[in-house]
Structure formats: structure tokens, C-alpha cells
Kinemage of the C-alpha trace (Angstrom):
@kinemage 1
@onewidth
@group {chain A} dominant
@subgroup {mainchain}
@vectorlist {calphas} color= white
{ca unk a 1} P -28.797 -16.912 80.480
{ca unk a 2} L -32.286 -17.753 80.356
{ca unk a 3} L -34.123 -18.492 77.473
{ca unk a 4} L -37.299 -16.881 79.076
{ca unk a 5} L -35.865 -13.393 78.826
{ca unk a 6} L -36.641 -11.212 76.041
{ca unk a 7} L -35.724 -7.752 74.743
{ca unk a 8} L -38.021 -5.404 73.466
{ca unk a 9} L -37.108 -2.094 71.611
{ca unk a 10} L -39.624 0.284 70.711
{ca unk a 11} L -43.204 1.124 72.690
{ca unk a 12} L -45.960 2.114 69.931
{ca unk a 13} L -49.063 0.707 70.051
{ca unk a 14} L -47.549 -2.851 68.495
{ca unk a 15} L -44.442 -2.139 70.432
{ca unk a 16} L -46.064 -2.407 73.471
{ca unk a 17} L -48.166 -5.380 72.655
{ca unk a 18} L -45.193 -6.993 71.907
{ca unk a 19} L -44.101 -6.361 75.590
{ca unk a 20} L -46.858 -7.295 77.327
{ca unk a 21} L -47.794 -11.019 75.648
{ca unk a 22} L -44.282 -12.660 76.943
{ca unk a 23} L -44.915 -11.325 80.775
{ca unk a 24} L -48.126 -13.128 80.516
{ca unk a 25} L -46.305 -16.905 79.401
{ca unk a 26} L -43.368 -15.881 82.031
{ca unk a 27} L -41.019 -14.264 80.264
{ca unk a 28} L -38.610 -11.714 82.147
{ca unk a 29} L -39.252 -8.750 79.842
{ca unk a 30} L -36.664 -6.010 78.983
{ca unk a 31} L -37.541 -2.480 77.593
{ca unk a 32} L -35.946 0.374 75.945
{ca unk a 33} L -37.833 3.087 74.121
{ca unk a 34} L -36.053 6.556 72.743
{ca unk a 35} L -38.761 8.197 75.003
{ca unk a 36} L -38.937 6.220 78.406
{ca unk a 37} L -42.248 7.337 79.494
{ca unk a 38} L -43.947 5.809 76.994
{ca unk a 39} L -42.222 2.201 78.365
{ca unk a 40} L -42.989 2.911 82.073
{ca unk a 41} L -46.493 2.283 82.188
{ca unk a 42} L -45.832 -1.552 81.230
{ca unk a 43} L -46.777 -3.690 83.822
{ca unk a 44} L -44.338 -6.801 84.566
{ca unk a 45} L -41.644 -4.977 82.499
{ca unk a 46} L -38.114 -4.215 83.346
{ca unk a 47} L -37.378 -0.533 81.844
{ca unk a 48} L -33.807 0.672 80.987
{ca unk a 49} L -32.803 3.797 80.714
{ca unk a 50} L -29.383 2.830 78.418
{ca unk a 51} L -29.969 1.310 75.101
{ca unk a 52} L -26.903 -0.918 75.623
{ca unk a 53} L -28.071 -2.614 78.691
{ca unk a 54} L -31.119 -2.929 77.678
{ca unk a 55} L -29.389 -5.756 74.856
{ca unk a 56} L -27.610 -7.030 77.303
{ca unk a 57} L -30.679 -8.678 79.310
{ca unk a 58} L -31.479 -11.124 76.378
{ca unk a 59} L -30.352 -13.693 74.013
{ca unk a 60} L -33.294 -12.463 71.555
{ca unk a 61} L -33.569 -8.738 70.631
{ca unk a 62} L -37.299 -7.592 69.176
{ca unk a 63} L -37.459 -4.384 67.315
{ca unk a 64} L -40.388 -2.890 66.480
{ca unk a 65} L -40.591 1.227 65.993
{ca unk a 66} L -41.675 3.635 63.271
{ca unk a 67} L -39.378 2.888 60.055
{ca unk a 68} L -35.973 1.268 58.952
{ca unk a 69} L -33.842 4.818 59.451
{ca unk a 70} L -35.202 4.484 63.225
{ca unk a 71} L -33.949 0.741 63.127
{ca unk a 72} L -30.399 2.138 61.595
{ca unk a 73} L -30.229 4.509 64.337
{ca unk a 74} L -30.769 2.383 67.155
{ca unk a 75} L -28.167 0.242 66.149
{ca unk a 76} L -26.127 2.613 65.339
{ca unk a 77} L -26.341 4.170 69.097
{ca unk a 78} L -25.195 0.701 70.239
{ca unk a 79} L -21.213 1.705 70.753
{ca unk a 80} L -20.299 -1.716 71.083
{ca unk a 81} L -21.172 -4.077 68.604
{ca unk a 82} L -19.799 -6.786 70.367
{ca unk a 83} L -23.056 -7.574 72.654
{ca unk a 84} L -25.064 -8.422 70.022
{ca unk a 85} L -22.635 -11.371 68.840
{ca unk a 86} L -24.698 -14.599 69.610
{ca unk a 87} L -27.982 -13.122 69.882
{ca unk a 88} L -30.863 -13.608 67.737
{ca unk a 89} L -32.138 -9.686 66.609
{ca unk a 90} L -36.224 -10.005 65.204
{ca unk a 91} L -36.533 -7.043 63.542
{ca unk a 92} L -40.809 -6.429 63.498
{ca unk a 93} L -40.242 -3.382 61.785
{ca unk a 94} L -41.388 -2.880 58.313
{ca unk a 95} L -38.855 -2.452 55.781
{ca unk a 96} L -38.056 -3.455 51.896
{ca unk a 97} L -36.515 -6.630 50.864
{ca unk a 98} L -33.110 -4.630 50.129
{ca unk a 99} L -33.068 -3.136 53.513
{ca unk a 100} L -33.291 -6.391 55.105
{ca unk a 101} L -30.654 -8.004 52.875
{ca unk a 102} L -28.406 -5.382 54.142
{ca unk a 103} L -29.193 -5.142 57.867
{ca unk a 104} L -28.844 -9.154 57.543
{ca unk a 105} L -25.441 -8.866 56.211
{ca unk a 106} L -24.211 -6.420 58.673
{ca unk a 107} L -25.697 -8.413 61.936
{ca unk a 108} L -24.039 -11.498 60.042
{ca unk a 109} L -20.676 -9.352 59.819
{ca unk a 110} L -20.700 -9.384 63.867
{ca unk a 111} L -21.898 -12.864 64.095
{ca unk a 112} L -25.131 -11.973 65.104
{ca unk a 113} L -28.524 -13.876 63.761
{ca unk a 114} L -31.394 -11.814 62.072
{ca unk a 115} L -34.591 -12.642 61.736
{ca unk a 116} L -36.831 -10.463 59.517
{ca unk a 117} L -40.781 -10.667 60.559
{ca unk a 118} L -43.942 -8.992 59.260
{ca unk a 119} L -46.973 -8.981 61.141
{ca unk a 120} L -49.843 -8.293 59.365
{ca unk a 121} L -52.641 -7.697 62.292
{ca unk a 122} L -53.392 -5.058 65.031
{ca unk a 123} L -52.013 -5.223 68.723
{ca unk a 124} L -55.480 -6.305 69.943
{ca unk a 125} L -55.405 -9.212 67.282
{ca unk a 126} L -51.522 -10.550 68.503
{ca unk a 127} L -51.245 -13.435 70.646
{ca unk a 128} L -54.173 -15.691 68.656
{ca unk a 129} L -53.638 -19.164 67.663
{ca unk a 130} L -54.688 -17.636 64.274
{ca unk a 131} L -52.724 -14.471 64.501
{ca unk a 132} L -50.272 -14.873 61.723
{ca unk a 133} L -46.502 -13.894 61.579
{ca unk a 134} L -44.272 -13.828 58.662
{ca unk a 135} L -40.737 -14.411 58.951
{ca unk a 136} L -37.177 -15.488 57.419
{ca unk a 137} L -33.865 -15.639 57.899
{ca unk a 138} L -31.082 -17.944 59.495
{ca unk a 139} L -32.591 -21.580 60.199
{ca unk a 140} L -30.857 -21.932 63.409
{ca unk a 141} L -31.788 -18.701 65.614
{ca unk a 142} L -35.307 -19.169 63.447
{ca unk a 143} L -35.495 -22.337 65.790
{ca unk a 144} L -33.995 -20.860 68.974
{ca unk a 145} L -36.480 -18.013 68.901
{ca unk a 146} L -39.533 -20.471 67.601
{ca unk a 147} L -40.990 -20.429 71.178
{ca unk a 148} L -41.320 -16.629 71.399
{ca unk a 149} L -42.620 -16.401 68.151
{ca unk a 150} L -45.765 -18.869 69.009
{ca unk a 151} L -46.257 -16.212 72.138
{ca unk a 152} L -46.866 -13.378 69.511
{ca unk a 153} L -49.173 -15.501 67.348
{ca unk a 154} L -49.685 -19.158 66.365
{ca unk a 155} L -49.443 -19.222 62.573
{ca unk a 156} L -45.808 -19.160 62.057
{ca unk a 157} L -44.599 -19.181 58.365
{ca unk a 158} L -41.381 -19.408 58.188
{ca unk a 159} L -40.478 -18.339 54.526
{ca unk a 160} L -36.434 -19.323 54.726
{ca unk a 161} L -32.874 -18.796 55.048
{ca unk a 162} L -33.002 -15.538 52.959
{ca unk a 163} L -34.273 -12.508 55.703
{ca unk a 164} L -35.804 -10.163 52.705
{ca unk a 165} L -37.773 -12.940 51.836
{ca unk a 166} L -40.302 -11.962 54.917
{ca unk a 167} L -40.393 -8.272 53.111
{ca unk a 168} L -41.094 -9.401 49.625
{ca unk a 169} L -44.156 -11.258 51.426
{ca unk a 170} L -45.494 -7.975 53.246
{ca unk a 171} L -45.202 -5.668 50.809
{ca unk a 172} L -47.018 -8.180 48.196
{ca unk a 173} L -49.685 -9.335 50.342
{ca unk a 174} L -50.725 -5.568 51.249
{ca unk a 175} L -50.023 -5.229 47.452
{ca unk a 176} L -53.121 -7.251 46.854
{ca unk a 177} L -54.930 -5.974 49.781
{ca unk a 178} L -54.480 -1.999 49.064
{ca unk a 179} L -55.768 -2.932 45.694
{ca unk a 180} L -58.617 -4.630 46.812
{ca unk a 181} L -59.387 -1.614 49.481
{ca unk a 182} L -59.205 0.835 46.692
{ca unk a 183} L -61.537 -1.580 44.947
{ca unk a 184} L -63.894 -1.654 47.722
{ca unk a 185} L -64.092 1.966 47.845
{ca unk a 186} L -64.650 2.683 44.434
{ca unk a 187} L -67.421 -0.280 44.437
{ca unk a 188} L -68.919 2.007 47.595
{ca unk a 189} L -68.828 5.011 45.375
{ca unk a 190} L -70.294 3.387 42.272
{ca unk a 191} L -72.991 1.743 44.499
{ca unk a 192} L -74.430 5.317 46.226
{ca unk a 193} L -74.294 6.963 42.796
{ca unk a 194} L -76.894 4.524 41.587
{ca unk a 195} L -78.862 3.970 44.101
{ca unk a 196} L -77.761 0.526 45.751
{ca unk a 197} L -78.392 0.069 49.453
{ca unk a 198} L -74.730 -0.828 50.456
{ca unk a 199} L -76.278 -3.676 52.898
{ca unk a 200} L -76.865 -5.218 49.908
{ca unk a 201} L -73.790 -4.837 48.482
{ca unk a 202} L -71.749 -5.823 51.436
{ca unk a 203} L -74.299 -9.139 51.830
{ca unk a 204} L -73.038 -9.968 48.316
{ca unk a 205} L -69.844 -9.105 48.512
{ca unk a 206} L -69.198 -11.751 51.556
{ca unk a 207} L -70.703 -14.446 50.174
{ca unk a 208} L -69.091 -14.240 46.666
{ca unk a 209} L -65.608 -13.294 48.045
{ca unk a 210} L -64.689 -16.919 49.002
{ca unk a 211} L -65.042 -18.103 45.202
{ca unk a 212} L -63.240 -15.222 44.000
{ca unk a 213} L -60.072 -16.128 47.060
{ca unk a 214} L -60.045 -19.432 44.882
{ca unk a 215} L -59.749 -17.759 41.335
{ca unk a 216} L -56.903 -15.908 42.630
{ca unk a 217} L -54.728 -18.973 43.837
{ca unk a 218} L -55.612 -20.443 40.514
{ca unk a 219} L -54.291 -17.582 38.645
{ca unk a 220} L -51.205 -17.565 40.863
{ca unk a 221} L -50.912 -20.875 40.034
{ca unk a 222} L -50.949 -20.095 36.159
{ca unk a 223} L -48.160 -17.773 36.424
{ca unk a 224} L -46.531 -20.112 37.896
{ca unk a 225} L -46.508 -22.789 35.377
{ca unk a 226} L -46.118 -20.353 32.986
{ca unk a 227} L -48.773 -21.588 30.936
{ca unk a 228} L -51.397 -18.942 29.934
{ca unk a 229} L -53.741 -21.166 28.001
{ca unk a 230} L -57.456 -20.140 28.838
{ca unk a 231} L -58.452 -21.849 31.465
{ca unk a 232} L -60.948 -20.206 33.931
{ca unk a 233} L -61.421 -16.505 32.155
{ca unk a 234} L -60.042 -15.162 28.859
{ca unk a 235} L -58.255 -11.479 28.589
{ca unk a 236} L -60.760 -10.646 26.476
{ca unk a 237} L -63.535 -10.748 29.547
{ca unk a 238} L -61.823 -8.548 31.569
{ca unk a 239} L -61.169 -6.205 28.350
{ca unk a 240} L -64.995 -5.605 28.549
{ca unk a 241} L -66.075 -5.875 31.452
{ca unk a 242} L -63.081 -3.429 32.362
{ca unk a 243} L -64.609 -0.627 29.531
{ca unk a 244} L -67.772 -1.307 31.001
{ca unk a 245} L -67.268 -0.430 34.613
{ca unk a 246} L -65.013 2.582 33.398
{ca unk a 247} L -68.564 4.229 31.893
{ca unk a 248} L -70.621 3.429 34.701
{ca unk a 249} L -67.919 5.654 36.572
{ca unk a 250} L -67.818 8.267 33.825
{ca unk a 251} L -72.039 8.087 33.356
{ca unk a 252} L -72.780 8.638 37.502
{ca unk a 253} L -69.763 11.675 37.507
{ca unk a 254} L -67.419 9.407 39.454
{ca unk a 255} L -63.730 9.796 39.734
{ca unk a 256} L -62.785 6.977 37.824
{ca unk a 257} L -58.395 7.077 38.156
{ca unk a 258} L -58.260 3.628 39.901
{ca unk a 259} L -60.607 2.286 36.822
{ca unk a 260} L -58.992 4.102 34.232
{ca unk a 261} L -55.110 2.658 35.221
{ca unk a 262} L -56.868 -0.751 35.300
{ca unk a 263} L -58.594 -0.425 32.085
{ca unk a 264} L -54.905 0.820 30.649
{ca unk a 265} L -53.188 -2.168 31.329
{ca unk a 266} L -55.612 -4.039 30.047
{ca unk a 267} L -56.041 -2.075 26.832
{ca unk a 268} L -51.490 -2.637 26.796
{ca unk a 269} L -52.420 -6.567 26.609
{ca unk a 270} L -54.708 -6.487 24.102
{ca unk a 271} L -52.085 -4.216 22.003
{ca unk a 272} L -49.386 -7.080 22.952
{ca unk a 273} L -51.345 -9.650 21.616
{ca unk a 274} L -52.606 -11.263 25.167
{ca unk a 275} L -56.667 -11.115 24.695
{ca unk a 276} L -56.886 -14.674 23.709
{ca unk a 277} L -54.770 -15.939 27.159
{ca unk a 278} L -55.716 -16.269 30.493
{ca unk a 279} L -56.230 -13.038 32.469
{ca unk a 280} L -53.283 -13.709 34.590
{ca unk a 281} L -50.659 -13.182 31.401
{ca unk a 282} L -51.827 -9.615 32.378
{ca unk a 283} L -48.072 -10.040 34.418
{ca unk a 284} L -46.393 -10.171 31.435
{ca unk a 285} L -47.375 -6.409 30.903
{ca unk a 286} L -46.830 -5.507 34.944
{ca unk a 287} L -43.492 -6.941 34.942
């Protein structure tokens, strides 16, 4: 069998993406979707109408639909197991590092290689030499499916032998950047109460957002060593500034939740003794 032939499962917007990047490096390309219509209008494609054929095309299996119950069922709608023995399954699909700890061991169970992947970009973004894609999971089909991979996107981190490992990446990265979103709004909100043009603010904001990128590796890198002697910027900083930004909300009528929880957990590590450490022993509250 070819190793230029590829399986994809699922046709969403990423789905189909997915699909349509091998074609263009030569890849025979194999598609099954629950609704078929969706799949037909893929040029260069092969469409199949049974789920189990569909597997049998390819050596590597890509799934990528709506949730981990829709990745349960399609597996579970394969009646025999037994094609998927050899094969290399990437499941593109987002799920939590449990869920891919178990679908791992039960792919494992029919001697079957998983390979758990994240992709944090849009379908119009995929296929960039800077386009990055997470994954984990067994070394060897990690290597046999390397190639494919690089058509999807050219910064491949490859996290390990463990599969959730690619999850507990995801969900920690979008973590961070939910945060900072919910940050950004509330900086928005606080910006058109009082008056500041938000040009201005945005202007700002991208030019001091590369030094602050830097802070945050160094505070990862405190937690890390597990040494929380001030180094860059004392609990006690953020205590203030924290109380600070929490009236501003409260003075300009603002919803202030996403301040106040901050401002909390803060006000927790001062009670626990933290306000003369490094900002980053805030995880010793958090966790």
C-alpha cells in the first residue's frame, strides 16, 4: 500500500481543509463523512459511502469532527476492529488528556498506533511553513506519519510517547489565551468608559506585548525551578495594581467579575503568606 494515501474522517470547515492540502502534494485522498454531501464537493477526493472502506484505503487514518463522543461513535460503527491493526489513527479532534489516554489504550489493545494532535489555527491558516501542529503519542507511527504532518503545517512539535500529552498542551495554551481575550475585552471596556481612543490602545498594546511574551517564559521558568525568590516583580505589585484596576472598573460602572476573581486570588496569596515572592508563586494558590 502506498504511503501517499490518506484517510480522512469528518468534513467541517477544518475537516475539509484537511482533505484538500494532501491532493495538492499527491496524495490519493479518502473520505467519509456521517453526511456525504458535505464530502462530495471535494475536488481530487475519493468519497465512500461505508465507513469501513473508507479505513481500508489507508495506512494513516485522520479524524477530525465535532467532539470526542462523535470520535467514540465512529469507531464504534467500525464492526471490525481488525482493519485498523497496523495503521497509524491521528485523531485532530479536540479532546481532554484522559480521553486520549483512553482512546490510546484501546487503539493499542488492537495493535493499532494513535497519534493525538491539536491544531491551534483556522483552515485558511493550515498548510504554512509556520502553521503549527501539536502532537504525541507512539514514536514509531509519529515517524511514519511525519511526512503528512509537514503537508498540514510545518512547525511540528512533537511532545512524546504519551498521546494526552498533545491535550494537556491545547487546553493550556488556550488556557492562557482565553485569559488574555477576556483581558483584552475588559481592557476595551475600561478604555471606552474613560475616554481612550482604542487606536491608541491597540498601538500600545502591540508594541509592549513582546516584552510582556518574555516575562511570561520567565515566570514559567520560576515555577519551574521552584524557586520563588523576587526576581522580576514581587506579589505585592500585582496586589495593588490588581485593587487598583478593580476601582477603575467599579468607578466607570463596569462589570468587573473577570477583575474581581483575579483580585481574589491574589488577596488568597497575600493571606498565605506569598506577597514578598515572585508573582508566579501565585500557582501555589491555583493548584
Amino acid at each position: 500500500m502506498s504511503t501517499k494515501q490518506i484517510t480522512i474522517i469528518g468534513s467541517g470547515q477544518m475537516g475539509r481543509r484537511l482533505a484538500e492540502l494532501p491532493v495538492t502534494k499527491g496524495y490519493d485522498v479518502s473520505v467519509w463523512n456521517r453526511t456525504r454531501a458535505k464530502a462530495d464537493s471535494i475536488t481530487g477526493v475519493k468519497v465512500f459511502e461505508n465507513l469501513e472502506e473508507a479505513v481500508r484505503q489507508s495506512p494513516l487514518i485522520v479524524i477530525c469532527v465535532l467532539d470526542y463522543a462523535a470520535v467514540e461513535r465512529i469507531l464504534d460503527n467500525i464492526g471490525d476492529k481488525s482493519i485498523l491493526a497496523g495503521k497509524t489513527l491521528i485523531n485532530f479532534t479536540t479532546a481532554n488528556p484522559q480521553e486520549a489516554e483512553a482512546l490510546e489504550t484501546s487503539l493499542a489493545d488492537i495493535n493499532a498506533g494513535y497519534i493525538n494532535g491539536a491544531i491551534q489555527a483556522a483552515p485558511d491558516q493550515m498548510g504554512l511553513p509556520e502553521t503549527t501542529i501539536i502532537v504525541s503519542g507512539n514514536h514509531g507511527h509519529f515517524e511514519r506519519s511525519r511526512d503528512a504532518l509537514a503537508v498540514f503545517g510545518g512547525n511540528i512539535k512533537y511532545l512524546g510517547d504519551r498521546a494526552a500529552m498533545a491535550s494537556a498542551m491545547d487546553l493550556a495554551t488556550l488556557t492562557w489565551l482565553y485569559g488574555s481575550y477576556t483581558g483584552l475585552i475588559y481592557g476595551i471596556v475600561l478604555a471606552q468608559k474613560t475616554g481612550l481612543p482604542l487606536g491608541a490602545f491597540s498601538e500600545i498594546l502591540g508594541e509592549i506585548t513582546p516584552g510582556f511574551t518574555e516575562f511570561f517564559k520567565h515566570q514559567i521558568g520560576v515555577v519551574e525551578k521552584g524557586d520563588f525568590t523576587v526576581s522580576q516583580s514581587p506579589m505585592s505589585i500585582s496586589i495593588a495594581a490588581i485593587q487598583r484596576i478593580h476601582d477603575a472598573f467599579r468607578n466607570v460602572g463596569a462589570q468587573g467579575d473577570f477583575v474581581k476573581a483575579i483580585s481574589d486570588l491574589l488577596q488568597k496569596a497575600e493571606s498565605s503568606g506569598l506577597a514578598n515572592q515572585e508573582v508566579a508563586a501565585l500557582v501555589k494558590v491555583v493548584g
